[in-house]
C-alpha positions in Angstrom: 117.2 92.6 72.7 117.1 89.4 74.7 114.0 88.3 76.5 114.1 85.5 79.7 111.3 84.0 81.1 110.2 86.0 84.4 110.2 84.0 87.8 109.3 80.7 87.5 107.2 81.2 85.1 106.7 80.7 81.0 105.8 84.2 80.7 108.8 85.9 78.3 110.0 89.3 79.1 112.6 91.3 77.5 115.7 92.2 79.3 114.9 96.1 80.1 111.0 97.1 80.6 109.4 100.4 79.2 107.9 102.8 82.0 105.5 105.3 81.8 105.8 107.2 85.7 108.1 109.8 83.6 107.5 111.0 80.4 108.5 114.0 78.2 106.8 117.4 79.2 105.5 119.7 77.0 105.4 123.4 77.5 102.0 123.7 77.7 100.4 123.6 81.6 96.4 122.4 82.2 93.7 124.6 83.9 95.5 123.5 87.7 98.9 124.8 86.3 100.8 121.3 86.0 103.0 120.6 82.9 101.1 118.6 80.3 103.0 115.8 78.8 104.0 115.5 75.7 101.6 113.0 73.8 103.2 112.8 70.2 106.7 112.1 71.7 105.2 110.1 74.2 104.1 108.1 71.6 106.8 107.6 69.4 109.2 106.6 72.2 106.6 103.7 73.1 106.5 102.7 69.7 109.8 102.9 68.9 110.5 101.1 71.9 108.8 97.9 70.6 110.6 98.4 67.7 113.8 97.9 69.2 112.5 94.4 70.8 110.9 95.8 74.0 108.3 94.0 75.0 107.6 94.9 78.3 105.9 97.5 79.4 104.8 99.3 82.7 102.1 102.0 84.1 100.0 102.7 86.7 96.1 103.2 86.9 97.8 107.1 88.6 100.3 108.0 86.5 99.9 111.3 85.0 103.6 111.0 83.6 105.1 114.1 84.4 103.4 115.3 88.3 105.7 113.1 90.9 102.3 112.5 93.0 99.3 113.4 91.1 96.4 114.2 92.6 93.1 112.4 91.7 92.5 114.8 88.9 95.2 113.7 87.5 95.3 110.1 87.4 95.1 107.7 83.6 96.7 110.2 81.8 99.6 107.6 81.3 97.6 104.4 80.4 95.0 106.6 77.9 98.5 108.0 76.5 99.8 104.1 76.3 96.5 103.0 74.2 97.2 105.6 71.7 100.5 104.2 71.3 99.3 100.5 71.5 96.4 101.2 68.2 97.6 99.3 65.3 100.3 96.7 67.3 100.3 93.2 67.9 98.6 92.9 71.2 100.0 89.6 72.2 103.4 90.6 71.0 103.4 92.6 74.5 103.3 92.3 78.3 101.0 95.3 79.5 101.7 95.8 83.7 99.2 98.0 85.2 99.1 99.0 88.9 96.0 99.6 91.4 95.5 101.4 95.1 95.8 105.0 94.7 93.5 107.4 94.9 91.7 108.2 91.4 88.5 109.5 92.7 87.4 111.9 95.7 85.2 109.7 97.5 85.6 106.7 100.3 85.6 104.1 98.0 87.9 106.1 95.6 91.1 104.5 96.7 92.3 101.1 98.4 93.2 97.6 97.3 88.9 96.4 98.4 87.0 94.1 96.3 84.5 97.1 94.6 87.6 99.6 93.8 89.4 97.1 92.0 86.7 95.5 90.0 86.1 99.2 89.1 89.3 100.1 88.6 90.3 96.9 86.1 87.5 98.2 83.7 88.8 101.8 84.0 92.5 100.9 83.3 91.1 98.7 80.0 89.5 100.9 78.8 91.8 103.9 79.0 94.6 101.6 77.9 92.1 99.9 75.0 92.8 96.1 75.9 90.8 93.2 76.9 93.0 91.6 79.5 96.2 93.1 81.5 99.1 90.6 81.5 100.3 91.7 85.2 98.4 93.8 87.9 99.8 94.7 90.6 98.9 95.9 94.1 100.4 99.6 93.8 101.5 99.6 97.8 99.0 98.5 100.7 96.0 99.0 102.1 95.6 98.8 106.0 92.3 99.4 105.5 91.3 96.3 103.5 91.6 92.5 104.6 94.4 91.1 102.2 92.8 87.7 101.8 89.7 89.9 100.1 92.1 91.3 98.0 93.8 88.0 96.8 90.4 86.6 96.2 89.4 89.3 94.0 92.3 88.9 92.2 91.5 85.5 91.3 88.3 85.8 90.3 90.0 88.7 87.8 92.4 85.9 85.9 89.2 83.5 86.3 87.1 86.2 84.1 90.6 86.4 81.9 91.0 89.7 82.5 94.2 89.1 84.4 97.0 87.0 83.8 99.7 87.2 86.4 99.4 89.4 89.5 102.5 90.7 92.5 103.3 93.1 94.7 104.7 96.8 95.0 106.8 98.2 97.7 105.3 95.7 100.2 107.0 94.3 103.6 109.2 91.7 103.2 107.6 90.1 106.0 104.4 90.0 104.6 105.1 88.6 101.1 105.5 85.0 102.0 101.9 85.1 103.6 100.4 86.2 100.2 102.2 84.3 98.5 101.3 81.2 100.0 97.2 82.5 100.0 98.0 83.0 96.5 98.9 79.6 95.5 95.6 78.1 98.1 93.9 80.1 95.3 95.5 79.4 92.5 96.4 82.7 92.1 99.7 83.3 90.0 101.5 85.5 91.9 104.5 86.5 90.4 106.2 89.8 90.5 107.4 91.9 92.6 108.6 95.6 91.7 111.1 97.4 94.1 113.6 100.5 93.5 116.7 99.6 93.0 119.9 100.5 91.8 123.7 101.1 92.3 123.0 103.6 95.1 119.7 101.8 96.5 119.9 98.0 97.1 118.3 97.6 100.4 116.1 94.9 97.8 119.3 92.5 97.8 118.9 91.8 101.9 115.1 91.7 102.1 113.1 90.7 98.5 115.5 88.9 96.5 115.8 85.8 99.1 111.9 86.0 98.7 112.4 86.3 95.0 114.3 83.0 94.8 112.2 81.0 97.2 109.1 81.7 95.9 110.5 81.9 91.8 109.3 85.8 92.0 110.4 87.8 89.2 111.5 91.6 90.1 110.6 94.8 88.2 113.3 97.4 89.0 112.0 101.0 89.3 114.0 103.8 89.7 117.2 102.0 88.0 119.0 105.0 87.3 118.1 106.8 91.1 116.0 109.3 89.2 118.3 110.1 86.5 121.3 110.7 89.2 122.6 107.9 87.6 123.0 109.3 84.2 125.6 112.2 85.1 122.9 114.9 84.8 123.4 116.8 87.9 127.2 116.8 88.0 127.4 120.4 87.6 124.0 121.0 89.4 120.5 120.9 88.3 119.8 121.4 84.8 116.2 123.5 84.1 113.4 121.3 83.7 114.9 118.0 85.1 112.7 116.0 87.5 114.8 117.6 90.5 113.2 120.8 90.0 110.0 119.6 91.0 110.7 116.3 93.2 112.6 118.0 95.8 113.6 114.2 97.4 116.1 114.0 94.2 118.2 116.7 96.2 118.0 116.0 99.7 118.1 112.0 99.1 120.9 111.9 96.4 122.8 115.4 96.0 125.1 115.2 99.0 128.6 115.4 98.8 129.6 112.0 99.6 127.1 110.9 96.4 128.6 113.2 94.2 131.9 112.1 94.8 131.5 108.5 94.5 129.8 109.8 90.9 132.6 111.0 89.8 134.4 107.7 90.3 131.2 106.3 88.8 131.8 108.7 85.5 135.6 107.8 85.7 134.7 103.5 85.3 132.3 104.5 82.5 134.9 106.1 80.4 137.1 103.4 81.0 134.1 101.0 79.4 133.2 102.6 76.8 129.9 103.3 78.2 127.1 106.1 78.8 126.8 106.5 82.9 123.0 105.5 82.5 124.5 102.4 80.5 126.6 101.4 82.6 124.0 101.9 85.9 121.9 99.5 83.9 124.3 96.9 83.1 125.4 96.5 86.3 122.2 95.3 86.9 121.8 92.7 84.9 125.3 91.3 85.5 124.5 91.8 89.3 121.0 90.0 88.6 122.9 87.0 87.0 125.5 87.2 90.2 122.2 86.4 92.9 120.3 83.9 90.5 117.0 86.4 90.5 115.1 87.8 87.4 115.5 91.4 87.4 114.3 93.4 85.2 115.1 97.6 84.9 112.1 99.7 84.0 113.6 102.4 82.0 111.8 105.8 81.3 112.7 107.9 78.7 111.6 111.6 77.4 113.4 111.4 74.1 114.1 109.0 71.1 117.5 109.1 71.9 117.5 108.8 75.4 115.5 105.1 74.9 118.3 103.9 72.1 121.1 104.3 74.8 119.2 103.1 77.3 118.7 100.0 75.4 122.2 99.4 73.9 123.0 98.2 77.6 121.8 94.8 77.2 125.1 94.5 75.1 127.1 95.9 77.6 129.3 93.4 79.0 131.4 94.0 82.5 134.1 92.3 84.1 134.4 90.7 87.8 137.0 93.1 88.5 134.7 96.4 87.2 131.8 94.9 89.4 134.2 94.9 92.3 135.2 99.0 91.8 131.8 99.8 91.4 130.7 97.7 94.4 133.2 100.3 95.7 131.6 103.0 94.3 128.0 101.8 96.0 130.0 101.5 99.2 130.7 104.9 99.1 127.5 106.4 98.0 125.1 104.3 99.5 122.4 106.4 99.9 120.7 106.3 103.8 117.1 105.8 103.2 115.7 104.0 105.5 112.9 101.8 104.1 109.4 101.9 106.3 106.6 99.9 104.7 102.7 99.5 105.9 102.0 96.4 106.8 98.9 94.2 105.4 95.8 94.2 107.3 94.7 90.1 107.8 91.6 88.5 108.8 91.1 88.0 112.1 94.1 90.7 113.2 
């Protein structure tokens, strides 16, 4: 594993981040009928992760780890599952990212990015997740409803206290970043990170975050790195049982056309040529496409098998050529999905 420092920034992060949004299922279902997840593999993946040099890894304050969009019922299954994992390890061996704004309770002040949800909401994700500080929290999408100076402030008075160290930005307008940046630093706030999807098929982040990345020294957290697992080769032949397309109907309509699936195949073809895994290759391309724009980016991998995680990370030895990034630029070309990207906008004082 190799490990870069993050932004601008001393904070060290290794090449390819852990997430928990998916994890393995089990065949079990709860009281509302939704798949439980499968704790003991859950467990040894995370571990066996920071065995393999990962020390980066990601959740959410929402994440159930195998419902797309849990309800509030739902919600810290993920980060209680993560502080199983984390008893017995070197705490400050790792960099713990948390997220914050979705609904975890049914009540008004049960979602939102306000000053009282997220001082509640920083004890709740400790204590599921069994730590005394989170080394990045960020701001799991906006809130119109919320001033984002108040939010900022309570932010720094959460690294103030110590139990924050770095804080950014998820899925926010591109035209709104360099205002909270620039709060941020009138605050002496560290803001940091910014996580975005992308990927070979997705990389509306190259036009609009990574010019902010490298005029502000922001690191990015890639989600979605392997489109969902469309990446991977999975659904070449259709959609196996139990794959995340059977229940996030979006896989299908957003990446299962024809034009996708043919560029795939050319996709398939290049990775043969390599030497390489599909998912491998997705994810080096990344990293030599990272080192191509001069911006920290960093894949968050997710994995529901042992196996699955030791490919995954045997990319950070992948090495491509100019002339294989050039064919698979192709490839994007081709396959580019057409998502058009429509962010909420931050509510300011005074607008």
């Amino acid at each position: 594993m190799n490990y870069s420092n993050f932004g601008e920034s001393g904070l060290k992060v290794s090449t390819l981040c852990l997430g928990l949004w998916h994890l393995p299922p089990s065949k079990e279902v709860d009281q509302f009928g939704v798949p439980k997840v499968d704790e003991e593999l859950s467990i040894k993946i995370i571990r066996r992760a920071v065995d393999l040099g990962v020390n980066f890894i990601d959740t959410a304050n929402v994440y159930h780890g195998v419902m797309q969009g849990p309800d509030w019922r739902h919600t810290g299954n993920a980060e209680r599952i993560l502080g199983k994992a984390l008893q017995g390890m070197d705490r400050e061996s790792l960099v713990i990212s948390t997220k914050v704004r979705g609904r975890v309770a049914d009540h008004p002040n049960g979602e939102g990015l306000s000053r009282k949800h997220l001082m509640w909401q920083v004890r709740e994700s400790l204590k599921r997740m069994g730590l005394n500080y989170i080394d990045v929290y960020l701001m799991h999408r906006p809130d119109p409803s919320t001033p984002i100076e108040e939010t900022l402030e309570t932010m720094a008075d959460l690294v103030r206290q110590g139990l924050v160290h770095y804080v950014g930005e998820s899925y926010f307008s591109p035209e709104d970043v360099p205002y909270m940046v620039e709060v941020s630093r009138d605050l002496r706030l560290p803001f940091l990170v910014m996580q975005e999807p992308y990927n070979l098929l997705e990389r509306e982040a190259e036009v609009d975050k990574f010019p902010l990345a490298r005029a502000y020294g922001l690191g990015v957290m890639a989600y979605i790195p392997l489109a969902q697992g469309v990446l991977t080769g999975k659904y070449a032949n259709g959609v196996p049982e139990g794959s995340r397309a059977t229940y996030v109907p979006e896989i299908s309509s957003r990446y299962l056309t024809r034009e996708t699936l043919d560029a795939l195949k050319e996709f398939h073809s290049i990775a043969q040529e390599v030497g390489v895994k599909d998912a491998q290759l997705a994810l080096a391309w990344i990293l030599k496409r990272a080192q191509q724009v001069g911006v920290t980016v960093v894949p968050i991998i997710g994995s529901t098998s042992l196996a699955q995680l030791e490919e995954d990370v045997e990319a950070v030895d992948v090495k491509l050529s100019d002339d294989v990034m050039k064919r698979l630029d192709e490839v994007s070309r081709k396959a580019r999905v057409n998502w058009t990207v429509k962010y909420d906008r931050v509510k300011r004082r005074g607008h």
